[in-house]
MARRODREN-593314 format. One record per atom (N, C-alpha, C): residue in one letter; x, y, z. Coordinates in pm, whole numbers, plus 50000, padded with zeros to 5 digits. Example, Ala and Ser with C-alpha at 12.3 -4.5 7.8 and 13.67 -1.06 7.14 Angstrom:
<recs>
A513194943150780
A512304955050780
A513204967050780
S512854977550708
S513674989450714
S512905000350787
</recs>
This chain:
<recs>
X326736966165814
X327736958865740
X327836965065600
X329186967865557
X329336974665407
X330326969465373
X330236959765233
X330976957765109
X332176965465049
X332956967665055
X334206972964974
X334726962064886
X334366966464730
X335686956864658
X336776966964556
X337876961164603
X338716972164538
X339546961164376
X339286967364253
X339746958964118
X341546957664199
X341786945864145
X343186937964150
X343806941264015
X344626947663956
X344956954063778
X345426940063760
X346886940763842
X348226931963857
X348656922463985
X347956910563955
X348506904064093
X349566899364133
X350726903264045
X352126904264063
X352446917464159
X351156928564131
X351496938564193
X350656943564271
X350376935264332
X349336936164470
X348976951964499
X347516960864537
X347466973564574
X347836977164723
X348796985264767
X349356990164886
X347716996964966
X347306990665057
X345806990965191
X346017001665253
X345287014365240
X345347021165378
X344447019665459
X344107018365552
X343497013965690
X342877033165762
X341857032965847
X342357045565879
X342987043466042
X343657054966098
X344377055266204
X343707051166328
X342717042366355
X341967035866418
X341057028066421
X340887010166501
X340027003466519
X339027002066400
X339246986366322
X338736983066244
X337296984266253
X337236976966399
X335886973866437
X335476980466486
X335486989166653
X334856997866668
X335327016066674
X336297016166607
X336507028366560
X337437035966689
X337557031766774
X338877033266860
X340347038066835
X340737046166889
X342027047166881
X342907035866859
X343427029966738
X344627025466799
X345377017066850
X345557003566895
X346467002666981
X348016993666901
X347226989666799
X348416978966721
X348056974966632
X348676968066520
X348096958766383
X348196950466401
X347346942166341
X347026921366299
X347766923766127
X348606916266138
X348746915865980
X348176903165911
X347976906965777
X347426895965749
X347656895665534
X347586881665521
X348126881865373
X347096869565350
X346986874965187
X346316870965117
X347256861864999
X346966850064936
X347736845864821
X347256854464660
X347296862764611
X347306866564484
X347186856564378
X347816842064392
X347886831964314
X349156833964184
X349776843964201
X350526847364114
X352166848564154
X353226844864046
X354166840764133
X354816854464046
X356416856664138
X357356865264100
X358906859064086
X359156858864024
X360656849764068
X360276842864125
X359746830464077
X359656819364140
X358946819564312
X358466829664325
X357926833364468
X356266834364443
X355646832864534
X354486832464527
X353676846664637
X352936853564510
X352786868464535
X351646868464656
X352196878464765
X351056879464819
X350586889664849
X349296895964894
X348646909464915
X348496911865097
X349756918665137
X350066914365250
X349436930565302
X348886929765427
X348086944465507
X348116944065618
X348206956265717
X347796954265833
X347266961865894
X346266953365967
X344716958065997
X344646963666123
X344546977666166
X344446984966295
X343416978766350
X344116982266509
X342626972266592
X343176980366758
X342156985866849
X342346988666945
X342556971267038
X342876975967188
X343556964267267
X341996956367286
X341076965967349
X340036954567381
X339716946967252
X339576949067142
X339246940167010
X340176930966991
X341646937166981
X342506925866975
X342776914567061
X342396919767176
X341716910267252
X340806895967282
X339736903567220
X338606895067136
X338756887267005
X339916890866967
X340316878366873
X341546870166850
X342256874066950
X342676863467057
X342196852367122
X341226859967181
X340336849267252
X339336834467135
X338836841866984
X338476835266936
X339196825866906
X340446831666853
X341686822966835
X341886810666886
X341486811467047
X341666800267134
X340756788967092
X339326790967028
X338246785067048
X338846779766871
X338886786266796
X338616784566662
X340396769766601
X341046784866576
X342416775666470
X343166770666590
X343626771066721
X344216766966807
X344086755266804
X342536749566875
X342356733466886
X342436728666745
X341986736266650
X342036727166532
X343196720866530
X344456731466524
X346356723966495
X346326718466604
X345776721766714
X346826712266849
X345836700166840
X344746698066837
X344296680266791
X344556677366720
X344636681666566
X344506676766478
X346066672266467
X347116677266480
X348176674366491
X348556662566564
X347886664066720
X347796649366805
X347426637966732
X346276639866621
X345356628766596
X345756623666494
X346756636166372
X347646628966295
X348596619766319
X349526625866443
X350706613266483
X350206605066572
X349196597666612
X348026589166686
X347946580166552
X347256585766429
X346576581066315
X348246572166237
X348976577166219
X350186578566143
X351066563966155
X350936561666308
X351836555366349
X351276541266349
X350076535866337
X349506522266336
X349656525866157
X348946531266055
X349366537165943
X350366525465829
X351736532865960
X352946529265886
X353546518765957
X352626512566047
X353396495866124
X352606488166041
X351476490966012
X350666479065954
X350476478365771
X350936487665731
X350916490665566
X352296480665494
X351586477165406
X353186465065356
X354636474065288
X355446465165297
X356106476865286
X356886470265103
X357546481665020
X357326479564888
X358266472064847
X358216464864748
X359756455564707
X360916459764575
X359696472064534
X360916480864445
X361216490464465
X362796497464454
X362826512064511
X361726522564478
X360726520964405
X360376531264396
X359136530464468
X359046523864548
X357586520364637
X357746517164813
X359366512464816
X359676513364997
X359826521765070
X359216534965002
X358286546565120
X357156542065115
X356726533065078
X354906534165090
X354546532365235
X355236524965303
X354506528065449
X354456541865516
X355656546965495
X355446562865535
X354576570365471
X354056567965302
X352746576665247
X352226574765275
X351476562365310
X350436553765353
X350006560565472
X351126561165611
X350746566865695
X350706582365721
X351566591365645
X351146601865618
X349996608365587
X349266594465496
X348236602965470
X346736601165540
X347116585165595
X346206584765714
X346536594665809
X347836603065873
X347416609365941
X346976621465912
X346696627565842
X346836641565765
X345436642165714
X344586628665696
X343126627965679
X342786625965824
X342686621265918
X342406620666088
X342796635866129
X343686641666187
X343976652266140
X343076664066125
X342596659765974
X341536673665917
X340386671565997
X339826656266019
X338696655966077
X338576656266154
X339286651366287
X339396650666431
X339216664066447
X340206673666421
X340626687066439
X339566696466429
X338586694866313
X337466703166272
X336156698966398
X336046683266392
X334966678966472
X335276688466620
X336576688966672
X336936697466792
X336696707766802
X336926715066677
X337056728566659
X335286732666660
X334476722866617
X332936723866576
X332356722866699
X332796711266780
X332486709566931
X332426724967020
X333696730767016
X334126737667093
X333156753667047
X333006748866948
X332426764366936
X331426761366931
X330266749666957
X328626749466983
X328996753967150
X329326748067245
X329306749267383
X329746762967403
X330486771667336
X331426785867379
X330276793167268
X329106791967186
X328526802467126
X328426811367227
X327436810267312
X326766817967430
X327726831667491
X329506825367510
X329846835067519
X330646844367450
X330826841467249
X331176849667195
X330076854267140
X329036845267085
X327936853967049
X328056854566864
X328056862366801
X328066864166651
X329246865366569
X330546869166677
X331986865066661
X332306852466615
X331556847366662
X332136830366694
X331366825366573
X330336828866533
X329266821666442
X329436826566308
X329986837666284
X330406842466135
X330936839766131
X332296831966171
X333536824766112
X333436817866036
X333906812665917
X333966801065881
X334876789865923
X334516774765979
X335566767166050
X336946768365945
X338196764866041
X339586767166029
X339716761165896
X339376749965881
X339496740365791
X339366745665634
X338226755465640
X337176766265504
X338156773165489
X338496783865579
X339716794665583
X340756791465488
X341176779265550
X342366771265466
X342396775265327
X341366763565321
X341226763165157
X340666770465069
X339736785465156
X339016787665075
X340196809565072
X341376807665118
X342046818465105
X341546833165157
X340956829365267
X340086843265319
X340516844165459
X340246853965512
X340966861365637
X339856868065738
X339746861465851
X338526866365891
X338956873466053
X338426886966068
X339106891766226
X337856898066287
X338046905366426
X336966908466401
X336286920766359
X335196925466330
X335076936166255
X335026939966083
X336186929066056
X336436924765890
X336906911565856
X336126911865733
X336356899665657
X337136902765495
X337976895365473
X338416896365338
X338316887365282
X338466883465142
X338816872865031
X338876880064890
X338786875764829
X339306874764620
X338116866764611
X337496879864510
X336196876764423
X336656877564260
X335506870864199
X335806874064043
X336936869064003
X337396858364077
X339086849963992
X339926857664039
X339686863764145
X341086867864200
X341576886364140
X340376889064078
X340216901163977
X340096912264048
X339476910064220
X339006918864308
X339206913364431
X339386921964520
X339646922264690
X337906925064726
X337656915164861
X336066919864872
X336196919965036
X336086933065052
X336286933665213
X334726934465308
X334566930465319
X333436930165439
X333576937865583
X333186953765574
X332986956365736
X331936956065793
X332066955265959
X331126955566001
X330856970766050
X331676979166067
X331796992466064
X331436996065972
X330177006465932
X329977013765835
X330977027265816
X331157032965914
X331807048265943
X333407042165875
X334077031265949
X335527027865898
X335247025065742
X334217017065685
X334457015865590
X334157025965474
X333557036865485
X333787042965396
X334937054665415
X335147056765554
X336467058565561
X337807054365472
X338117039065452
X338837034265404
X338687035665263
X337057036465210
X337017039565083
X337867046465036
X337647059565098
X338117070165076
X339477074865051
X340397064065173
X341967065465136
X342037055765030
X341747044864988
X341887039064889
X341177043364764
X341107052464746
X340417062164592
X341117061364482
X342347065664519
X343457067864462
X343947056564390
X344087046964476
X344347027664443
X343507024864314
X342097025164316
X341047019764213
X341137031264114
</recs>
């Protein structure tokens, strides 16, 4: 496993990623990109900047994170989504409802936000479930993730082979391979960048 962090100057002006011409993870030819974006935290015209890349990956890998896919952010949205409009709907029958205009949405906040808290938790507890019983057959894939829920909030991008996020306030890109050979590979086209 080797560390790459590349300095951020301008996060209005995100640094253009070269990748090299094969497999993040195991150094394979080839077969397609995962793209993937990062928030910069910095806006442009009213737009919100992002550090957008895409990450070479042969078929059997892309494969393999696909498959995590299934286990990991999948169930999270498809329960958690169920468990919001489940949660939502007793919510906003049973919440009083307001007597000045500026309060006769409260049953809909009310239940919004009961469902949107059920939701995070249902969804994660699933997502936590599903990946104690399925360790065995991803193995260390499955266990370096951080749950869907972390990802979220914590602005990081995880595939397999590499990990990214913003270290230092957002001052630096901190890539994590698990490829030693790709990553100083990549050093290397990115020289120029730093």
């Amino acid at each position: 496993m080797l560390i790459v962090e590349l300095p951020i100057k301008d996060p209005r002006k995100p640094p253009k990623l070269n990748f090299p011409e094969r497999c993040v993870n195991c150094g394979k030819p080839k077969t397609r990109t995962w793209p993937l974006k990062l928030n910069t935290g910095a806006q442009k015209r009213g737009q919100m900047v992002q550090l957008a890349f895409e990450v070479p990956m042969c078929a059997e890998c892309s494969a393999k994170e696909n498959k995590i896919g299934n286990v990991t952010w999948i169930p999270f949205f498809l329960v958690g989504l169920l468990a919001c409009i489940i949660a939502f709907i007793p919510a906003w029958l049973l919440s009083p409802e307001g007597t000045t205009p500026q309060n006769y949405a409260l049953p809909y906040v009310v239940g919004a936000f009961v469902g949107m808290i059920a939701g995070i938790l249902v969804g994660t507890l699933v997502e936590y479930i599903l990946r104690l019983i399925l360790v065995g057959s991803y193995g260390k894939l499955l266990q370096q993730r951080p749950l869907t829920i972390f990802s979220i909030f914590n602005d990081s991008e995880d595939l397999v082979g590499l990990s990214t996020r913003f270290a230092d306030d957002r001052k630096k890109l901190k890539l994590i391979f698990e490829n030693d050979e790709i990553a100083r590979e990549f050093s290397a086209l990115n020289l120029q960048e730093t």
